[in-house]
Backbone bond lengths (Angstrom), bond angles and torsions (degrees), N, CA, C in turn:
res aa  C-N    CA-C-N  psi(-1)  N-CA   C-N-CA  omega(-1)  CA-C   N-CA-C  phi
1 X - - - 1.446 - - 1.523 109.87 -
2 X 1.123 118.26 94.92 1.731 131.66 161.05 1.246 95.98 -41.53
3 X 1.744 110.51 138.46 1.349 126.88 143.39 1.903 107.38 92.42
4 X 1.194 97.97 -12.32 1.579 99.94 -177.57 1.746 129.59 -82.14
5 X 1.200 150.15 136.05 1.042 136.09 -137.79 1.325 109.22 -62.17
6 X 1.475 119.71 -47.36 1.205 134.23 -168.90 2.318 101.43 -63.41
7 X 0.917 101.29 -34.80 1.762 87.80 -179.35 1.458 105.28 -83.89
8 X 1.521 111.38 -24.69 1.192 114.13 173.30 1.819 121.85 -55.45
9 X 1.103 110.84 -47.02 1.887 143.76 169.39 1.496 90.94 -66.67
10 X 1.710 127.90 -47.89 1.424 106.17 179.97 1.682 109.98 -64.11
11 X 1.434 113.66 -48.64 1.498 112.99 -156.92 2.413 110.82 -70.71
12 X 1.309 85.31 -26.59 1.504 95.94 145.72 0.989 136.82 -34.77
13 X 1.219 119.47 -81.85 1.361 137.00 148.08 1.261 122.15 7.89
14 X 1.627 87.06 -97.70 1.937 109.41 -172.04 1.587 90.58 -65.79
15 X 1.501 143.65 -39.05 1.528 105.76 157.52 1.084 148.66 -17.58
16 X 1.524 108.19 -59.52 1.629 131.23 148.65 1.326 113.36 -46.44
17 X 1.394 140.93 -27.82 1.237 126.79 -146.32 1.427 148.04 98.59
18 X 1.140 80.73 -17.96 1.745 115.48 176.11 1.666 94.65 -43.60
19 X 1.485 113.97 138.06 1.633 124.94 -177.61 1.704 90.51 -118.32
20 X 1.352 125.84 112.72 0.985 114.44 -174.90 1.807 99.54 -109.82
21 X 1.431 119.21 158.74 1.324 117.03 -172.93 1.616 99.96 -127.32
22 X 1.608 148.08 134.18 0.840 117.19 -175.64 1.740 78.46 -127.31
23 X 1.540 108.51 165.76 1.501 110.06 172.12 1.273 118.14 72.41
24 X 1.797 119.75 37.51 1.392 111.45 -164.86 1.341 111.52 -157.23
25 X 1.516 125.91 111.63 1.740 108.10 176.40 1.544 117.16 -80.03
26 X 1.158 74.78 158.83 2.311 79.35 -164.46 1.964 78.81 -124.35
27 X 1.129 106.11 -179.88 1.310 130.10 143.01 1.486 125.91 -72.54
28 X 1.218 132.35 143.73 1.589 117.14 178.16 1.856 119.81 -80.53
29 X 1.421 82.68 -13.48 1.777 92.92 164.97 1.291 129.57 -80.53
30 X 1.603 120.99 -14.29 1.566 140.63 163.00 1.206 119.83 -56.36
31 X 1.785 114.50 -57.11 1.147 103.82 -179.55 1.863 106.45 -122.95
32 X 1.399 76.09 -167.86 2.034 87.42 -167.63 1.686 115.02 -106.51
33 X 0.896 109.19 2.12 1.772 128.69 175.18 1.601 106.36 -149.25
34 X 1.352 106.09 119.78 1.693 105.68 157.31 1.407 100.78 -116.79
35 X 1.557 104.56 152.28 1.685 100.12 179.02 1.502 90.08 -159.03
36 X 1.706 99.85 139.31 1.336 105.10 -178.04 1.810 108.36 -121.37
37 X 1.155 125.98 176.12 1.396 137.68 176.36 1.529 94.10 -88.41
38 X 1.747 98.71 150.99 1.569 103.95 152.36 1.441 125.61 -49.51
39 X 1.291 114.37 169.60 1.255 114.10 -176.22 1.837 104.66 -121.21
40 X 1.337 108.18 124.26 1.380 110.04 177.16 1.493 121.25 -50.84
41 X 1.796 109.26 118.15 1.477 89.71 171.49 1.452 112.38 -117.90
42 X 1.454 113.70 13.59 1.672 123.52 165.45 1.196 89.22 -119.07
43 X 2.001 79.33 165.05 1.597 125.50 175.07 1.397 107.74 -121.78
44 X 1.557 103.88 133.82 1.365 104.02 -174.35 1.777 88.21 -119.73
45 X 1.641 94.11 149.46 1.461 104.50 174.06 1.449 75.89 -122.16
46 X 1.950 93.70 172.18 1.438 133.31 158.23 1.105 89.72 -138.54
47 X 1.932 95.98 156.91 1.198 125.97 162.52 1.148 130.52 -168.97
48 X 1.262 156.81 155.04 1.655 153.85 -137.74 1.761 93.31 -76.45
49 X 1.101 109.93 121.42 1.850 108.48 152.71 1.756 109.85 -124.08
50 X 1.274 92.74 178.87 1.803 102.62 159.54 1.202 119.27 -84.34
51 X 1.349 128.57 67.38 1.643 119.29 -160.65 1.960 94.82 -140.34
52 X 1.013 83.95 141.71 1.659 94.32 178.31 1.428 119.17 -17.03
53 X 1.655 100.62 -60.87 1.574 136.71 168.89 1.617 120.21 -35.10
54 X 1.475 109.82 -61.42 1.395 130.10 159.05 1.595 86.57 130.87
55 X 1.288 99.21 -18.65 1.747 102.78 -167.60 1.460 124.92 -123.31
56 X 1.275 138.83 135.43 1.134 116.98 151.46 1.468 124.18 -136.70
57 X 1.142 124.11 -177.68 1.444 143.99 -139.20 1.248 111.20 -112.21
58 X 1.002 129.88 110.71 1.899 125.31 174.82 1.874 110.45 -115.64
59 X 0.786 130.29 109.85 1.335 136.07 138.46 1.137 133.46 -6.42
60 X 1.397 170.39 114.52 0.946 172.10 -150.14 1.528 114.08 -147.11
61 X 1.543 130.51 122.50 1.965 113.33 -179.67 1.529 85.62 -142.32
């Protein structure tokens, strides 16, 4: 996703130098920043409607 804060904070970064690792357990004594993503607490379905879209979106909590 172009333009969003978080790639924005990534491309920062590796400016600086920053070695970023994604998809990987380290020890917390290895490195000097750990940072994780939210954690999903919805479910989103799709499914066929009559809507402009063809589709729409429901929420689930």
């Amino acid at each position: 996703m172009s333009g969003t804060l978080d790639q924005g904070l990534k491309e920062q970064a590796l400016s600086c130098g920053v070695e970023i690792q994604f998809n990987r357990k380290m020890d917390e004594h290895e490195v000097d920043l750990v940072a994780t993503g939210p954690v999903s607490d919805k479910i989103s379905l799709r499914w066929p409607e009559a809507s402009p879209s063809g589709h729409r979106v429901r929420r689930l909590t």
